[in-house]
mmCIF file of the N, C-alpha and C atoms, coordinates in Angstrom:
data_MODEL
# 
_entry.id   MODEL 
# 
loop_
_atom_site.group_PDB 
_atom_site.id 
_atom_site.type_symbol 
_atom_site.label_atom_id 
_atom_site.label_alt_id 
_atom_site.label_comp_id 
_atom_site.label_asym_id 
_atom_site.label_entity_id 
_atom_site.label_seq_id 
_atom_site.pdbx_PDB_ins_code 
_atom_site.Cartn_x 
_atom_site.Cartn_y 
_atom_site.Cartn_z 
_atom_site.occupancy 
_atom_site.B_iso_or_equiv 
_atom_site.pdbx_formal_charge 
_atom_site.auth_seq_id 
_atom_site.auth_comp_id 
_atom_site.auth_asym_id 
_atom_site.auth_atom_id 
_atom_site.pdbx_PDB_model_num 
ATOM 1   N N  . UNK A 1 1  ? 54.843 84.158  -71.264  1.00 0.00 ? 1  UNK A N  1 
ATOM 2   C CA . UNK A 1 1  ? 55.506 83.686  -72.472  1.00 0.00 ? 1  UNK A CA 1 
ATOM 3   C C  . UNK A 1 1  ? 55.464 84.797  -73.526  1.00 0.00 ? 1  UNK A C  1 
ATOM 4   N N  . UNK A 1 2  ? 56.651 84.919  -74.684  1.00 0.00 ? 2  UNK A N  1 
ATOM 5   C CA . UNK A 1 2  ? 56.368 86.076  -75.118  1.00 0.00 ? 2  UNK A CA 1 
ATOM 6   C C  . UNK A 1 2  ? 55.746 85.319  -76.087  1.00 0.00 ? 2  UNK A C  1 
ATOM 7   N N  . UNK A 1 3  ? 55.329 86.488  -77.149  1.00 0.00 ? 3  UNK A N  1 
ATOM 8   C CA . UNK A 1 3  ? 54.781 86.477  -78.950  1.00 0.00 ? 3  UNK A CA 1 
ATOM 9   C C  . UNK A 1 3  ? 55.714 86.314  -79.534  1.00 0.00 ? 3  UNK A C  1 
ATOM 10  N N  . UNK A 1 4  ? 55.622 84.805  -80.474  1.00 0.00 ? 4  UNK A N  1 
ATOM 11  C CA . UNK A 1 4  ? 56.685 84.597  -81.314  1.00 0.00 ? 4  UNK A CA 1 
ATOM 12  C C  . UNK A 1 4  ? 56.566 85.695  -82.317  1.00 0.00 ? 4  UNK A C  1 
ATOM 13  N N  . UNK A 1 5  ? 58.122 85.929  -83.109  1.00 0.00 ? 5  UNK A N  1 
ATOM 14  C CA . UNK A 1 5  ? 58.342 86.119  -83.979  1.00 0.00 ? 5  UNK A CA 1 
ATOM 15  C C  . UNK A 1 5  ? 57.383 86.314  -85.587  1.00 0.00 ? 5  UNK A C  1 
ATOM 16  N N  . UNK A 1 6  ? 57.158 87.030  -86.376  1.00 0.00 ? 6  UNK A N  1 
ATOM 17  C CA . UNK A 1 6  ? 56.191 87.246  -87.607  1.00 0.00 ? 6  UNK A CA 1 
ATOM 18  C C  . UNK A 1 6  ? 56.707 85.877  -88.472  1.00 0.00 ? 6  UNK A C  1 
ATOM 19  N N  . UNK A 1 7  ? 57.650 85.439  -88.470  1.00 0.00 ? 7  UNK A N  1 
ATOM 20  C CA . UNK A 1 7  ? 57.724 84.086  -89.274  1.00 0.00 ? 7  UNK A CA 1 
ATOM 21  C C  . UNK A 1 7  ? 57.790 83.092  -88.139  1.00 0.00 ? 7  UNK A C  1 
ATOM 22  N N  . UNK A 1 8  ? 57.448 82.993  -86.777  1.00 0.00 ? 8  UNK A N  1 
ATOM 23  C CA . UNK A 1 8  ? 57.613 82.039  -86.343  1.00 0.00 ? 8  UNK A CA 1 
ATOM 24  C C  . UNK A 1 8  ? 56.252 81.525  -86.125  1.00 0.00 ? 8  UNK A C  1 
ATOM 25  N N  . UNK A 1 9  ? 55.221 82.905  -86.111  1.00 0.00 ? 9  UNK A N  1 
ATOM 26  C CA . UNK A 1 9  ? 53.595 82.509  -85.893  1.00 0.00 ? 9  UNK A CA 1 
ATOM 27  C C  . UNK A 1 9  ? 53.148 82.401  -87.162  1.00 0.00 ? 9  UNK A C  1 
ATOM 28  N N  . UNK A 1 10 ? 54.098 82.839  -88.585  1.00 0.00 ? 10 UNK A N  1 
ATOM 29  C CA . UNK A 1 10 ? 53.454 82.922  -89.673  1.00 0.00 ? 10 UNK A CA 1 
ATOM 30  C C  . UNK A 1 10 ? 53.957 80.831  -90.189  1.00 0.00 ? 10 UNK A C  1 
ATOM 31  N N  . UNK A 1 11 ? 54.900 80.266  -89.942  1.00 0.00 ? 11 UNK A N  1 
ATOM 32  C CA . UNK A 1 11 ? 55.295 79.037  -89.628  1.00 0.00 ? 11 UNK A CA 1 
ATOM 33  C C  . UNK A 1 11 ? 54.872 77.914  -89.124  1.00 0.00 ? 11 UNK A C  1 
ATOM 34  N N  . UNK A 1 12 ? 53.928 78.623  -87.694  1.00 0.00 ? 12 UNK A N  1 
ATOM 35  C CA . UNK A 1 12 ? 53.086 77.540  -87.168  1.00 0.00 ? 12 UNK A CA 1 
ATOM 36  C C  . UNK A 1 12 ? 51.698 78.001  -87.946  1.00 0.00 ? 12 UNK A C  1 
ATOM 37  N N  . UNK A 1 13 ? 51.584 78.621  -88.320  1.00 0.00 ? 13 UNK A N  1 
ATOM 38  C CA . UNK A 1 13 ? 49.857 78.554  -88.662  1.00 0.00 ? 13 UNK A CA 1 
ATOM 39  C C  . UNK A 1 13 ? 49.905 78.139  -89.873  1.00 0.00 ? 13 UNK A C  1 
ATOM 40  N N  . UNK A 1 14 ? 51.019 77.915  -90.694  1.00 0.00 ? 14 UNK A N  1 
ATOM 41  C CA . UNK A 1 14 ? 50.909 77.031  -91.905  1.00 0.00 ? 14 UNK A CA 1 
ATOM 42  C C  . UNK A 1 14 ? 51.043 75.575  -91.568  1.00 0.00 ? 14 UNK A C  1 
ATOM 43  N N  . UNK A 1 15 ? 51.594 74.930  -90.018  1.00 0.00 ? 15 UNK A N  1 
ATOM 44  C CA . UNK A 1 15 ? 51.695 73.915  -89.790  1.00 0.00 ? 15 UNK A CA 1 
ATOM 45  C C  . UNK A 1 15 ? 50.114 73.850  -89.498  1.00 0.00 ? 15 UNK A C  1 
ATOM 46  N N  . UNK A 1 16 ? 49.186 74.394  -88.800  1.00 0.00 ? 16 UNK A N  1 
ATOM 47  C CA . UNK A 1 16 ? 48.077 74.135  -87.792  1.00 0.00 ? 16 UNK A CA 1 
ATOM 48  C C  . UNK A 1 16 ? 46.835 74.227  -89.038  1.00 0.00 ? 16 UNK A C  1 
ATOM 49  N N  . UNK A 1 17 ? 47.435 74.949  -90.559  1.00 0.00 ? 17 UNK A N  1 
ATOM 50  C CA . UNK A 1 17 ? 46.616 74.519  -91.481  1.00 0.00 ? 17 UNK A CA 1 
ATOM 51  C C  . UNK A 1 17 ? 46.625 73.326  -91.800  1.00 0.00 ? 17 UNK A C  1 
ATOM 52  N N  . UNK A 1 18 ? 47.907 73.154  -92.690  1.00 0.00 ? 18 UNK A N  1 
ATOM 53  C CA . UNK A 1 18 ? 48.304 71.854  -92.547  1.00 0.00 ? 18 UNK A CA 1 
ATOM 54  C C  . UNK A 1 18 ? 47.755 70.512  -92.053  1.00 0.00 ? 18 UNK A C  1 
ATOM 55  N N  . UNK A 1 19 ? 47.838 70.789  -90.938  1.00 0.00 ? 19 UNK A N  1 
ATOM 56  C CA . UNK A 1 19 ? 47.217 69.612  -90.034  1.00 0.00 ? 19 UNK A CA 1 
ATOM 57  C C  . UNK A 1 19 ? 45.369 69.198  -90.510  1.00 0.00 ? 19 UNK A C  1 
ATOM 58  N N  . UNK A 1 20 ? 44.826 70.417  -90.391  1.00 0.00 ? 20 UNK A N  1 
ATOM 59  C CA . UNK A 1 20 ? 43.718 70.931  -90.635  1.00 0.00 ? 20 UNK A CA 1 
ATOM 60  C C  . UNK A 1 20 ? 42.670 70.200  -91.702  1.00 0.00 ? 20 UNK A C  1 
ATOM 61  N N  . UNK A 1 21 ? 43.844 70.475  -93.023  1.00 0.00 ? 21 UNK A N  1 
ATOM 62  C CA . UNK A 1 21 ? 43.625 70.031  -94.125  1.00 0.00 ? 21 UNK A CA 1 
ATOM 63  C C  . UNK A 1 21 ? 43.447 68.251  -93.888  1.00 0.00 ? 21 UNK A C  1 
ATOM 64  N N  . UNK A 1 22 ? 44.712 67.985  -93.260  1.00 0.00 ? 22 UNK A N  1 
ATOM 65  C CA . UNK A 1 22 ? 44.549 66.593  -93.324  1.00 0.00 ? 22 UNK A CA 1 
ATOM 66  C C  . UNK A 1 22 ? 43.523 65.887  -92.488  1.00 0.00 ? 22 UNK A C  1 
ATOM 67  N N  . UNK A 1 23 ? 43.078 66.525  -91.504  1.00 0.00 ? 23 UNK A N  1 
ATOM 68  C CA . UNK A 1 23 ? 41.461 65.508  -91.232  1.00 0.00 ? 23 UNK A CA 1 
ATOM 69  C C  . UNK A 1 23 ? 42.005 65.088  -90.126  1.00 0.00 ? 23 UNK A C  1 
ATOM 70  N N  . UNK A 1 24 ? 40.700 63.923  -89.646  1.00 0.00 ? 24 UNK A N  1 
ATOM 71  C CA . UNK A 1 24 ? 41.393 62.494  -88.920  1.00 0.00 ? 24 UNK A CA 1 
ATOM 72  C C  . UNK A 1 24 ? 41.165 63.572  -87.596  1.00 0.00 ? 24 UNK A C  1 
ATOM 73  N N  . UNK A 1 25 ? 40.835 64.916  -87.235  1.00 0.00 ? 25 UNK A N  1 
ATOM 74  C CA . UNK A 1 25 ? 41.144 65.152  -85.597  1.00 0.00 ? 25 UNK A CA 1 
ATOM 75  C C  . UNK A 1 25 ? 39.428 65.390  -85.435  1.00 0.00 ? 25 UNK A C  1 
ATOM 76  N N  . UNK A 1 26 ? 39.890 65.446  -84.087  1.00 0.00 ? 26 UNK A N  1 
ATOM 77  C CA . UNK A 1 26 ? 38.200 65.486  -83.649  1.00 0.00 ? 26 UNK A CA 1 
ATOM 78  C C  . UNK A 1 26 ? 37.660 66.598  -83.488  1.00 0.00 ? 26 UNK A C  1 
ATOM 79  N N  . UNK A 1 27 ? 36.397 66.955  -83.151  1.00 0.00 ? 27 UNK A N  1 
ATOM 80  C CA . UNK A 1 27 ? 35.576 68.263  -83.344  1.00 0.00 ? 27 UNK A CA 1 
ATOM 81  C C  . UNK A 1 27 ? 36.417 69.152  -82.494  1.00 0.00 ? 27 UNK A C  1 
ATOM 82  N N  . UNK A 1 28 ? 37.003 68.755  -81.247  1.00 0.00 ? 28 UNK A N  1 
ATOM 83  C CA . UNK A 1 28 ? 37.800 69.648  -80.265  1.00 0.00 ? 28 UNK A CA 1 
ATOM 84  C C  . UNK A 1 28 ? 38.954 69.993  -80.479  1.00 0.00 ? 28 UNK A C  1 
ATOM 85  N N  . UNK A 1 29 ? 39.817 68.985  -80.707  1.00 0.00 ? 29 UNK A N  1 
ATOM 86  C CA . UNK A 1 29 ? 40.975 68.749  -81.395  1.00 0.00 ? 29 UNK A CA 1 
ATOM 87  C C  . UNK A 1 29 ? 40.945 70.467  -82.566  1.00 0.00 ? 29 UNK A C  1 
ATOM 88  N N  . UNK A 1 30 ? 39.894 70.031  -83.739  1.00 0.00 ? 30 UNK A N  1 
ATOM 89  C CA . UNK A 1 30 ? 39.810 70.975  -84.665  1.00 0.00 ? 30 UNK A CA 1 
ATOM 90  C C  . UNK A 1 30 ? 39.770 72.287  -84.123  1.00 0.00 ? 30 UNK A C  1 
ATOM 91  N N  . UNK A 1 31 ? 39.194 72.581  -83.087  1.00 0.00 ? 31 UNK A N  1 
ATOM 92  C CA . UNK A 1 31 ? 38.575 73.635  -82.451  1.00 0.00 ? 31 UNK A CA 1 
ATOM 93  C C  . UNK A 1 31 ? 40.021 74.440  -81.536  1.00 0.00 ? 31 UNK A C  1 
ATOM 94  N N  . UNK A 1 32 ? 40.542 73.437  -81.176  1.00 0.00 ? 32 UNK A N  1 
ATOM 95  C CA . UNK A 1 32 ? 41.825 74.321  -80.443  1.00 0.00 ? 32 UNK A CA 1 
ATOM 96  C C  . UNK A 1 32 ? 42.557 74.995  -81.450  1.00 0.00 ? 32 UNK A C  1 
ATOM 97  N N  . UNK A 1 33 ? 42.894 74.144  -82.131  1.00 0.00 ? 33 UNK A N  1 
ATOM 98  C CA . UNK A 1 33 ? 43.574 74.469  -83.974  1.00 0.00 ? 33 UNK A CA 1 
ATOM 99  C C  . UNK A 1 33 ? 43.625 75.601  -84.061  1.00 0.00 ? 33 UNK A C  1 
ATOM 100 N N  . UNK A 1 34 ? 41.755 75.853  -84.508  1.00 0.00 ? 34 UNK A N  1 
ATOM 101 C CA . UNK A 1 34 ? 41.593 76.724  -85.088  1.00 0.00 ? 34 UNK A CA 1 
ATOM 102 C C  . UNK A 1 34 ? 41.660 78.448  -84.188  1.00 0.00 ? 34 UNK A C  1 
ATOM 103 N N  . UNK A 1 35 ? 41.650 77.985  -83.080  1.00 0.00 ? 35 UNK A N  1 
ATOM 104 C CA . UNK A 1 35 ? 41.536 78.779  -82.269  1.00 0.00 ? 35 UNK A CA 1 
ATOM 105 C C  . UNK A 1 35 ? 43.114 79.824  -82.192  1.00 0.00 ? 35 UNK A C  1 
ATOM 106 N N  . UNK A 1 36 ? 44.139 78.563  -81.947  1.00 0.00 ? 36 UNK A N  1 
ATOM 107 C CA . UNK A 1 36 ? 45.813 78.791  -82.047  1.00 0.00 ? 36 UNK A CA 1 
ATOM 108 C C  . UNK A 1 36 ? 45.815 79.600  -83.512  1.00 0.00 ? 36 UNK A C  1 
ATOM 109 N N  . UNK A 1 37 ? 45.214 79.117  -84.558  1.00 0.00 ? 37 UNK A N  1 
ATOM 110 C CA . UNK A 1 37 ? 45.577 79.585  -85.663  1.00 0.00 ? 37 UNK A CA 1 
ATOM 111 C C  . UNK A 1 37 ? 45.062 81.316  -86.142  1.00 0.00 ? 37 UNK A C  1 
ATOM 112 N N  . UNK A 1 38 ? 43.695 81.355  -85.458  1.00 0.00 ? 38 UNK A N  1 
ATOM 113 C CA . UNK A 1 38 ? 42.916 82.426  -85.455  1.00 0.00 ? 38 UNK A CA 1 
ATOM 114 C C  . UNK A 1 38 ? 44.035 83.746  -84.852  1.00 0.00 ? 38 UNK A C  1 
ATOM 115 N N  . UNK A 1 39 ? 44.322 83.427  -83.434  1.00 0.00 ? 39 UNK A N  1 
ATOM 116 C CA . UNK A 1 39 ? 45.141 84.402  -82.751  1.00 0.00 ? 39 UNK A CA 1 
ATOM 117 C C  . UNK A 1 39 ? 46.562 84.783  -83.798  1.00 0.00 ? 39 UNK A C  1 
ATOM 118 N N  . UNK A 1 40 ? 47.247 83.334  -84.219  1.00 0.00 ? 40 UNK A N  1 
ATOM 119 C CA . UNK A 1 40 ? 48.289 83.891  -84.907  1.00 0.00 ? 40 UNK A CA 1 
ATOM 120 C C  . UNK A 1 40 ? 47.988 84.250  -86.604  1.00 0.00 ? 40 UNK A C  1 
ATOM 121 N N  . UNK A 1 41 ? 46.667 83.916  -86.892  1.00 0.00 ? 41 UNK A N  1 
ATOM 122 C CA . UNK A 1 41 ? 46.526 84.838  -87.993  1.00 0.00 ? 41 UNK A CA 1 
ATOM 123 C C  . UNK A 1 41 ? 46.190 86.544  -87.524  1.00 0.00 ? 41 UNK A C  1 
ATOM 124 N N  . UNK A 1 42 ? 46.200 86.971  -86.469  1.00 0.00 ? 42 UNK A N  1 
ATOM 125 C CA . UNK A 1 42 ? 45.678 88.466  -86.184  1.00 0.00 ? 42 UNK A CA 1 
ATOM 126 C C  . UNK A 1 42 ? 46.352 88.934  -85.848  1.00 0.00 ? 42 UNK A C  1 
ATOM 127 N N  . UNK A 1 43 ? 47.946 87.974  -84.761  1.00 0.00 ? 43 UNK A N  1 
ATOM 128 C CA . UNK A 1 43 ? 48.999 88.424  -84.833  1.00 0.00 ? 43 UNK A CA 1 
ATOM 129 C C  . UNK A 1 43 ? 50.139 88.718  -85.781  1.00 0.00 ? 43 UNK A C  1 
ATOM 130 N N  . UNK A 1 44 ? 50.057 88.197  -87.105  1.00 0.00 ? 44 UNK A N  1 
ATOM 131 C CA . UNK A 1 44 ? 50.403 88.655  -88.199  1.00 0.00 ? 44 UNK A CA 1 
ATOM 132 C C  . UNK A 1 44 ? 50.654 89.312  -88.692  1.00 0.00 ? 44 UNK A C  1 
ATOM 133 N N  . UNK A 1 45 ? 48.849 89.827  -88.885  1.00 0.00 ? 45 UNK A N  1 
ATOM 134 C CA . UNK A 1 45 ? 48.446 90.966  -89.676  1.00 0.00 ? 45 UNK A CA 1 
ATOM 135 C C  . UNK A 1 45 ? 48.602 92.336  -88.994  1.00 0.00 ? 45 UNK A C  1 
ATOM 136 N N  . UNK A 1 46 ? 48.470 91.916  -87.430  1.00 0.00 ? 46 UNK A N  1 
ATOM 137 C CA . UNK A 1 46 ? 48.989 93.382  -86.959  1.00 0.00 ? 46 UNK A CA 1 
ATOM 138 C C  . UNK A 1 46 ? 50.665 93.736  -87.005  1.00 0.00 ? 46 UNK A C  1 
ATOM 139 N N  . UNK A 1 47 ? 51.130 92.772  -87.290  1.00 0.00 ? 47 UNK A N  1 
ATOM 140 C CA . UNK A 1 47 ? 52.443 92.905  -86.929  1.00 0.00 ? 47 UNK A CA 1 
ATOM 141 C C  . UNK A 1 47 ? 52.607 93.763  -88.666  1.00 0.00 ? 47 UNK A C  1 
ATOM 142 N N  . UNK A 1 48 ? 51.930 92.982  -89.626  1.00 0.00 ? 48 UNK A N  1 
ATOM 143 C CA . UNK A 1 48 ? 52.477 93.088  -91.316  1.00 0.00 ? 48 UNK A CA 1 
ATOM 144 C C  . UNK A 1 48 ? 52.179 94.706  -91.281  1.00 0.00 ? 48 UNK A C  1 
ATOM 145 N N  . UNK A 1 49 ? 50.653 95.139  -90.477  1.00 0.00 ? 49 UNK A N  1 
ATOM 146 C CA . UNK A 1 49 ? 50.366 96.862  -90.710  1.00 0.00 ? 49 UNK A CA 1 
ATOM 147 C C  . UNK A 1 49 ? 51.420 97.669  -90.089  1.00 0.00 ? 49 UNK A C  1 
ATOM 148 N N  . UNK A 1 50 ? 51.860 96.888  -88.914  1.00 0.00 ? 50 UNK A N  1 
ATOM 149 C CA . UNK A 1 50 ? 53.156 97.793  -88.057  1.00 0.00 ? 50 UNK A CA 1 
ATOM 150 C C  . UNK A 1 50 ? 54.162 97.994  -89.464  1.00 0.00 ? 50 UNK A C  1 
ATOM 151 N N  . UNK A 1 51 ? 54.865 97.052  -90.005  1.00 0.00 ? 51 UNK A N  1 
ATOM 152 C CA . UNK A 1 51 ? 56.102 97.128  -91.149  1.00 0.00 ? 51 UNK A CA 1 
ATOM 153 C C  . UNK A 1 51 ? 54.987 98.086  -92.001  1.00 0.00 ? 51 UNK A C  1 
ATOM 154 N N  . UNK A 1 52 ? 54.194 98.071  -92.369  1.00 0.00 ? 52 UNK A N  1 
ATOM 155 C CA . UNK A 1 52 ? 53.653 98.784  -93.562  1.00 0.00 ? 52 UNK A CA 1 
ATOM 156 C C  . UNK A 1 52 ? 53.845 100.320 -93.043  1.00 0.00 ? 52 UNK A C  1 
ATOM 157 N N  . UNK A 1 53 ? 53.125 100.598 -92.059  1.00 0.00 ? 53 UNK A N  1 
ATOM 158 C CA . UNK A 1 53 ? 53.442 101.660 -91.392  1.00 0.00 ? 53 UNK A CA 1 
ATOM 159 C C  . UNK A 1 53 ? 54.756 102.260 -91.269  1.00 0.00 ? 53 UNK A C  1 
ATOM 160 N N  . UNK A 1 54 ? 55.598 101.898 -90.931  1.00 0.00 ? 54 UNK A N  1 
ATOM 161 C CA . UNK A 1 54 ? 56.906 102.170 -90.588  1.00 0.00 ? 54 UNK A CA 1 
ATOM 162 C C  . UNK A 1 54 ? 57.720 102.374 -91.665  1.00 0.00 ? 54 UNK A C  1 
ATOM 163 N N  . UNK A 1 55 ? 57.319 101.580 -93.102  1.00 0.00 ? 55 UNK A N  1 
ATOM 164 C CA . UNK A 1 55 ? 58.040 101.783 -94.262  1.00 0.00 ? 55 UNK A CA 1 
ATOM 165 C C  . UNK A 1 55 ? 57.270 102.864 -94.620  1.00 0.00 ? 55 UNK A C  1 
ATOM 166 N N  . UNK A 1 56 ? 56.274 102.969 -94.531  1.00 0.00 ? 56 UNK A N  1 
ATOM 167 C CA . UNK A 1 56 ? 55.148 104.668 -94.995  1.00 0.00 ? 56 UNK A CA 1 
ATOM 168 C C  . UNK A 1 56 ? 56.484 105.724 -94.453  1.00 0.00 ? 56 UNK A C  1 
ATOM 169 N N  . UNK A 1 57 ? 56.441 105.423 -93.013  1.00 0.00 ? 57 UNK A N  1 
ATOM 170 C CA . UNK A 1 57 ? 56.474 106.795 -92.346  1.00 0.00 ? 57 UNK A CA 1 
ATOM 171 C C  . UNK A 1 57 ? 58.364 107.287 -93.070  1.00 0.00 ? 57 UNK A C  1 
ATOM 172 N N  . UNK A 1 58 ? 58.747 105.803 -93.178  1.00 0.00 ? 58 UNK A N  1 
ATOM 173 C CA . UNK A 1 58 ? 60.462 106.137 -93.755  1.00 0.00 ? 58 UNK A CA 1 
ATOM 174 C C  . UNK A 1 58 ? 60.418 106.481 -94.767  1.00 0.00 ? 58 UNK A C  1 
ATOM 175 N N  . UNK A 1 59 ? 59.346 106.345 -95.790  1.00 0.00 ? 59 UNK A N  1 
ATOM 176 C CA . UNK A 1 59 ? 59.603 106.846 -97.220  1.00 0.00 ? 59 UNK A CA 1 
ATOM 177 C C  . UNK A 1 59 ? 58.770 108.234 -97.057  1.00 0.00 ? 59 UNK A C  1 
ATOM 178 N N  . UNK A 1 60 ? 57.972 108.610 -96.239  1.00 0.00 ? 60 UNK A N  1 
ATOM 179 C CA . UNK A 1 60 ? 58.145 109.993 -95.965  1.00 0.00 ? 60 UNK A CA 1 
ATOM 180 C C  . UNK A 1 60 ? 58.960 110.868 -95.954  1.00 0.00 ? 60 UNK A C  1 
ATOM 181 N N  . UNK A 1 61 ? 59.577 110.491 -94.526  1.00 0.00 ? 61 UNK A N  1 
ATOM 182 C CA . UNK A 1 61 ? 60.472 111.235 -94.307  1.00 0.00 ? 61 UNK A CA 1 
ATOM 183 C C  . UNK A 1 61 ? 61.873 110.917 -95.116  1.00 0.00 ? 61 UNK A C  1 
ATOM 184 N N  . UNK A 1 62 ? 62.362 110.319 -95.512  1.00 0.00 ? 62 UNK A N  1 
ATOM 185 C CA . UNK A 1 62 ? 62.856 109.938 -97.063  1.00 0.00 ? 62 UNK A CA 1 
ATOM 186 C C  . UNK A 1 62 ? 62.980 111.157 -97.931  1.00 0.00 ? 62 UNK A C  1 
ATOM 187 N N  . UNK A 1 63 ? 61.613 111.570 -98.393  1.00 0.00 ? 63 UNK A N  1 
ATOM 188 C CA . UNK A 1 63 ? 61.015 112.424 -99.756  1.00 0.00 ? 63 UNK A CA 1 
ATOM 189 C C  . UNK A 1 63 ? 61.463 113.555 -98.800  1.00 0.00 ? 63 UNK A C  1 
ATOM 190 N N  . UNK A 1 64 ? 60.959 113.755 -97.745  1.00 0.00 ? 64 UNK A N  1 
ATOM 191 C CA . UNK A 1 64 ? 60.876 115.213 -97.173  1.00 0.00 ? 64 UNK A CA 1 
ATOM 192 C C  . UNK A 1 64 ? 62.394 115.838 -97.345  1.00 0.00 ? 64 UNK A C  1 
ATOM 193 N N  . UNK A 1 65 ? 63.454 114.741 -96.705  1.00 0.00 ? 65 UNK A N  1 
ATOM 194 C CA . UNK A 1 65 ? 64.612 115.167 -96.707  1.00 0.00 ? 65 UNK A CA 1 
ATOM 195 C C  . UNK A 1 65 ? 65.333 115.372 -98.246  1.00 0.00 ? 65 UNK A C  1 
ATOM 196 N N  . UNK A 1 66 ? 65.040 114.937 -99.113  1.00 0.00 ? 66 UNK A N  1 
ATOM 197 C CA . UNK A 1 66 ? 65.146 114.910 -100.579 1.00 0.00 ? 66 UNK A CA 1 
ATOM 198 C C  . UNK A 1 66 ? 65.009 116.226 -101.065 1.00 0.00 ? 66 UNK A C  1 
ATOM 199 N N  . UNK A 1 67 ? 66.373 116.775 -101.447 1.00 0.00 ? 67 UNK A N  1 
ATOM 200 C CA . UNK A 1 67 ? 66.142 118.551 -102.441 1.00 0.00 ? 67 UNK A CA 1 
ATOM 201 C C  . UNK A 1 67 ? 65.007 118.501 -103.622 1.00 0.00 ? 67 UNK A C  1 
ATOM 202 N N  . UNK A 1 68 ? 64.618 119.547 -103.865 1.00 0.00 ? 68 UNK A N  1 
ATOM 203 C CA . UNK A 1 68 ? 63.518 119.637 -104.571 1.00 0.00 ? 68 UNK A CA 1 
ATOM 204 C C  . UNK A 1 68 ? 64.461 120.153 -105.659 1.00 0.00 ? 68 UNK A C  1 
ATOM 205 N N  . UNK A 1 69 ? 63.936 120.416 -106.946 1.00 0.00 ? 69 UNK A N  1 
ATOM 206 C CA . UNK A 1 69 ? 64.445 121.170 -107.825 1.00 0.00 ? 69 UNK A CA 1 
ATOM 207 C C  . UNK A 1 69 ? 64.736 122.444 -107.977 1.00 0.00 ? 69 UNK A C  1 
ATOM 208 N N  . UNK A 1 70 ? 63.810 123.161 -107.009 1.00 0.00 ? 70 UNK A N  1 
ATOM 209 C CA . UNK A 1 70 ? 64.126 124.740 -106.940 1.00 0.00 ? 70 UNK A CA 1 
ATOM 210 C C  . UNK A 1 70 ? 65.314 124.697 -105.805 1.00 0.00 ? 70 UNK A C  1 
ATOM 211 N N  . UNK A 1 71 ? 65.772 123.505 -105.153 1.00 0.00 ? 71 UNK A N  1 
ATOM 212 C CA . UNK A 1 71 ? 67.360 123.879 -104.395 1.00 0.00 ? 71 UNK A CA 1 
ATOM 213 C C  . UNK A 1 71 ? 68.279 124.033 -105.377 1.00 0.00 ? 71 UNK A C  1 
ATOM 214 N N  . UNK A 1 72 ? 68.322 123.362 -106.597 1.00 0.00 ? 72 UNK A N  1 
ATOM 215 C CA . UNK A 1 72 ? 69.234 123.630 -107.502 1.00 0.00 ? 72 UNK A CA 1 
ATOM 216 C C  . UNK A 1 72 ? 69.742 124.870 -108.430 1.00 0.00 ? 72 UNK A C  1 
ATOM 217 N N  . UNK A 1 73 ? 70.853 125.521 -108.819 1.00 0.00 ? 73 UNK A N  1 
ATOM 218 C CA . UNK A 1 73 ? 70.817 126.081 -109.148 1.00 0.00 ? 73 UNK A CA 1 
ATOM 219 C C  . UNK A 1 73 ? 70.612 125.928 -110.403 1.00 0.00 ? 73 UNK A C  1 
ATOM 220 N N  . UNK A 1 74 ? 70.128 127.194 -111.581 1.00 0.00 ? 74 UNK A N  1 
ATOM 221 C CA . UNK A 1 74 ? 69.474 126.813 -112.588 1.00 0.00 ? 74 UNK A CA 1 
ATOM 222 C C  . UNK A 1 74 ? 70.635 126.009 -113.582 1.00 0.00 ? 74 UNK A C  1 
ATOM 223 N N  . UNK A 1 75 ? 71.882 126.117 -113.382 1.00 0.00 ? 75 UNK A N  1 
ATOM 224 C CA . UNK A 1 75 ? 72.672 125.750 -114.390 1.00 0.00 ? 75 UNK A CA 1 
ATOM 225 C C  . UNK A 1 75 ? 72.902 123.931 -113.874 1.00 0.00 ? 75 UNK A C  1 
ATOM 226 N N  . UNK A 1 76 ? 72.716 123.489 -113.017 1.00 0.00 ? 76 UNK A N  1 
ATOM 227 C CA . UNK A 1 76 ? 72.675 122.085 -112.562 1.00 0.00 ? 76 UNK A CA 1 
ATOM 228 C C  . UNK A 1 76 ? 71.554 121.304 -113.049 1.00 0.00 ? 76 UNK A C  1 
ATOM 229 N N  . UNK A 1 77 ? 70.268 122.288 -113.938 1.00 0.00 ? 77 UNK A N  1 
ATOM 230 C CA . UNK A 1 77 ? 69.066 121.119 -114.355 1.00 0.00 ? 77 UNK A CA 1 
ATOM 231 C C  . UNK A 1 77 ? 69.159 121.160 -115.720 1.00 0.00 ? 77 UNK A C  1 
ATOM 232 N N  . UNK A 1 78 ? 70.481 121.134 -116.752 1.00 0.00 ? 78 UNK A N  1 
ATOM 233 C CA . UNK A 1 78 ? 70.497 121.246 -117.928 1.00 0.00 ? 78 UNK A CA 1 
ATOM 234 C C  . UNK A 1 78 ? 71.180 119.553 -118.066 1.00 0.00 ? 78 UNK A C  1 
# 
């Protein structure tokens, strides 16, 4: 089976809080929960460092490709 989606695990683990909050399940019950919820809170966060990463590395290379001021000639920085 694959790995849902970053809003589809970020979706259920607000449902599996949810649930959580409201009580009423049993010690095992709680325990699978938390278990489902644990994995897709770690799948998340690795997924959120991947985008963090990837927007790093684009606004890098972004700047890099970006003329500096000494490409200009002097009469273009008045």
């Amino acid at each position: 089976m694959s790995q849902p989606s970053f809003e589809e695990g970020f979706s259920r683990l607000e449902q599996i809080v949810q649930t959580l909050q409201q009580g009423g399940l049993t010690l095992e019950e709680s325990l699978v929960l938390f278990e489902e919820g644990m994995g897709l809170a770690r799948l998340c966060s690795e997924r959120l460092t991947a985008a963090e990463l990837k927007v790093t590395e684009l606004r890098s290379a972004f700047l890099e490709d970006m003329p500096s001021e000494a490409d200009y000639p002097p009469d273009m920085m008045d």
